[in-house]
N, C-alpha and C positions, 0 to 999 in steps of 0.2 A: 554045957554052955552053948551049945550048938553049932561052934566055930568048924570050919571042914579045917583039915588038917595045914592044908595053903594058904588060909586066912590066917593061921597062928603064926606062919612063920612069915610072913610078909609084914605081921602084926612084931613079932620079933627085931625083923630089919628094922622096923621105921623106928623102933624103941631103941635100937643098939644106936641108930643114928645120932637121935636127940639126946643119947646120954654123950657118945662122945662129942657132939658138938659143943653142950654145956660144959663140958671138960675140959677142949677146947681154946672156950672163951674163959671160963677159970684161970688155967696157966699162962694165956697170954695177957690178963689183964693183970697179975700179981708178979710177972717177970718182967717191968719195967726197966729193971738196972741194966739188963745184956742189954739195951738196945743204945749205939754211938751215935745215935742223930736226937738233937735238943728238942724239947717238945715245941709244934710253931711257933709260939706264943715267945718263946723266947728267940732274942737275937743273939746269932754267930759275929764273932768280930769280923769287924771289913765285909759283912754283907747286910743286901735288906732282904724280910722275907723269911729271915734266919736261911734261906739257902742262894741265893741270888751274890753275882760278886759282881762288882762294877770296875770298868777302869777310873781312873782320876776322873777323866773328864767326862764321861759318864756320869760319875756322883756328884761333879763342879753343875752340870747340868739339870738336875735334876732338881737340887737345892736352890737352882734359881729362878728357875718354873716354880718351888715350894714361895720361896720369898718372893716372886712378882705376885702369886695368887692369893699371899698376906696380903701384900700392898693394893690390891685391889688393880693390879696391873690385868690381871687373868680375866677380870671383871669388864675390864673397857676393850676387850677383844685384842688389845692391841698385841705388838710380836714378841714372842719372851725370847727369842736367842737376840744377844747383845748384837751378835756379827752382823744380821739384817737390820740393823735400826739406823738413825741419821745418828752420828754422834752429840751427844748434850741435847737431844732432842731438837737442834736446831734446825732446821731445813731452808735453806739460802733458794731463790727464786731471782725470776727474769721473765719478764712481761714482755715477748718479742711484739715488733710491730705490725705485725698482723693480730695481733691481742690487742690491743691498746683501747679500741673501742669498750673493751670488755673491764677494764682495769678496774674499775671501781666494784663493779661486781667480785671481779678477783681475792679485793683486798677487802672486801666484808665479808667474804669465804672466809679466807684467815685469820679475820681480826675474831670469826665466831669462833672456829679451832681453837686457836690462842687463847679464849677465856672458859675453852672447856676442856680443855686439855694441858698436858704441859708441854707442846709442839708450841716451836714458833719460828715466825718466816720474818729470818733479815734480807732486803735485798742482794742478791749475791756483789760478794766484792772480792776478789783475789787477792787484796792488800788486806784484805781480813782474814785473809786462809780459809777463804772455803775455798775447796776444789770441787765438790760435787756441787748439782745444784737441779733443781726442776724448773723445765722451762712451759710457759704459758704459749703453747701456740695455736693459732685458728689455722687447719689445715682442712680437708679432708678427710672421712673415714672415722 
């Protein structure tokens, strides 16, 4: 054959190698059952990912970045955690009087917000219970 005698057994190795490899991959493709982790595809209870755990509010979180990016909320940039938002979308306002030149301007700002959005600006009133409110001022800076 003409092989030297160190080509055969080099030639041996690489053969021993690929048989055991294929052997290998045989037993571990056909001994599925000893393995206790679910294949990904499938979910573990109480987790996403099949391995990932969440706390409550974690998962409360999550599902509501899911359902604002239904609603098309995720869409208009706007902020999916509840805690940062104006409540009821309201935002109560004050046109101090160093604004007042500006007023009309102001309130075509908002009256365009208001029909393209669901934000809208009542003047603020404390007998209405706003407590928060944004103020208009011409300062500075």
């Amino acid at each position: 054959l003409g092989y030297r005698s160190e080509e055969l057994v080099t030639m041996l190795h690489i053969q021993s190698i690929c048989i055991f490899v294929m052997v290998a991959m045989f037993v571990h493709g056909t001994n599925t059952a000893a393995s206790s982790e679910p294949p990904e595809e499938t979910e573990s209870p109480d987790t996403i990912e099949s391995d990932i755990k969440l706390t409550d509010e974690q998962l409360a979180e999550i599902e509501s970045i899911i359902a604002d990016e239904a609603s098309g909320v995720g869409a208009r940039k706007a902020i999916t955690s509840l805690s940062k938002r104006w409540n009821n979308a309201i935002v109560p306002y004050v046109i101090s009087s160093t604004s007042q030149s500006d007023s009309t301007v102001i309130r075509k700002a908002m009256t365009y917000w208001e029909s393209n959005t669901c934000i809208r600006f009542p003047p603020y009133n404390s007998g209405a219970g706003h407590s928060d409110r944004i103020n208009f001022k011409k300062d500075y800076g």
